[in-house]
N, C-alpha and C positions, 0 to 999 in steps of 0.2 A: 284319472290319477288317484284319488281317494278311494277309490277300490283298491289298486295293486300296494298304498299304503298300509291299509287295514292288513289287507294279507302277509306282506312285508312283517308288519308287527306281532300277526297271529304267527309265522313263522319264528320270529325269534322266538317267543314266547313259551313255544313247543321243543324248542331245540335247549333252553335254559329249564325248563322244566324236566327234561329226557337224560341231560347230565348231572342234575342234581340229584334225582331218581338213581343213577349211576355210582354216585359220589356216595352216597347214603349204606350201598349195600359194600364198602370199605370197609374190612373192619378199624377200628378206633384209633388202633397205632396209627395206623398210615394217615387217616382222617386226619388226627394231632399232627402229625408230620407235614403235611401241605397246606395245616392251619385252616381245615374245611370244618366253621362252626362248632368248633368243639370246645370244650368244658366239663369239666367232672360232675355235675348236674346231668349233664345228655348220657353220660355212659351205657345207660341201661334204659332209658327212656322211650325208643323206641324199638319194635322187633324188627330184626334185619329179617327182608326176603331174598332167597335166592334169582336171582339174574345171571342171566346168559349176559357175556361179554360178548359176542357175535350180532354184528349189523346187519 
């Protein structure tokens, strides 16, 4: 049982990490719109990479 726990956990973990990744290559407006971490400080803070939208 603490094995398919572990696993359990390492899957969310890759699933929150894979939409955040996701959420990031937004540009800003929409980011500010759904209120995803944004602030006039981040504007230009990080460089957006291009991502496929395709699973």
């Amino acid at each position: 049982m603490l094995f398919l726990s572990g696993l359990a956990r390492l899957a969310k973990a890759r699933a929150r990490r894979r939409t955040e990744m996701l959420l990031e290559t937004l540009p800003p407006e929409v980011q500010k719109d759904i209120g995803w971490r944004w602030s006039p400080s981040r504007s230009g803070a990080k460089q957006r990479r291009s991502r496929s939208w395709e699973l």
